[in-house]
N, C-alpha and C positions, 0 to 999 in steps of 0.2 A: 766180368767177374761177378758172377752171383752162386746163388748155393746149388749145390747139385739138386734133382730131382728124380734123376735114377739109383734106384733101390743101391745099395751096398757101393758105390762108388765113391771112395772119399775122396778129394784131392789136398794134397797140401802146395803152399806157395814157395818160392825158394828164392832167397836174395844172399846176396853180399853188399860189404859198403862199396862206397866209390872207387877208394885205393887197390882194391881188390879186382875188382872190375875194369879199370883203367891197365892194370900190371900184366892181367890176362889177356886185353885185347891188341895191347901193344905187342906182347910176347907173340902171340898168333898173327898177327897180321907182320911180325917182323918191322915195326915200327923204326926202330933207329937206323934199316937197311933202306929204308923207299926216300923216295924225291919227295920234294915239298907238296906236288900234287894229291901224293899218295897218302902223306902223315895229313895234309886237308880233308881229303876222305874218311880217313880212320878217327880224324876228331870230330867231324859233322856224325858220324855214325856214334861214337861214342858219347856226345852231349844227347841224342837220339836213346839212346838207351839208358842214361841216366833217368832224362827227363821221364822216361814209360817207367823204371821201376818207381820213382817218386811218388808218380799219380796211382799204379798200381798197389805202391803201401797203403797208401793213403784210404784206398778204398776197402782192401784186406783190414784195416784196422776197425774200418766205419763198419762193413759187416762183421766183422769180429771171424773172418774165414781163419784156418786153419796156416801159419805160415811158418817158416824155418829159415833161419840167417843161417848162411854157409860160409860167409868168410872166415872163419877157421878150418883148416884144410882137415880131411878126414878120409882114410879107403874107403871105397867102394861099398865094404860090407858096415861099417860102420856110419857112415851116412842112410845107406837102406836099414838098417836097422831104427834108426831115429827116424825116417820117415816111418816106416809099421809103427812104432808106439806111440807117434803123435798122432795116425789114426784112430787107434781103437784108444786111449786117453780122450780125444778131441772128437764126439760124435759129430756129424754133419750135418 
């Protein structure tokens, strides 16, 4: 994670809380259908991706990069609309 260097490329970061992210990986992976082996995978995977968004905030915050919490659900157009105006708002 560091700042862009090419001309006109913004990025923005994009998180949700834990609840969020635990509801959607269960829901996809079909969590309350698989064997014990299976929900052991889906939670090693899931404490796995907790722990990278954490260290990932963390650093989004130290550089002050450009980031967007999604745990409010939102369409399509409505989300890409909030990313465009937290570009041009949020130079790079």
């Amino acid at each position: 994670m560091a700042r862009l260097t090419t001309p006109y490329t913004p990025a923005v970061w994009l998180s949700a809380n834990e609840r969020v992210l635990a509801a959607r990986m269960h829901c996809t992976s079909r969590y309350d259908d698989l064997p014990a082996e299976g929900r052991y995978l889906v939670d090693k995977f899931l404490a796995r991706s907790l722990g990278y968004q954490t260290r990932m905030l963390a650093v989004v915050d130290q550089l002050a990069l450009n980031h967007l919490d999604v745990t409010e659900p939102r369409s399509p157009e409505q989300l890409a609309n909030e990313i465009l105006d937290s570009v041009t708002t949020h130079p790079g």
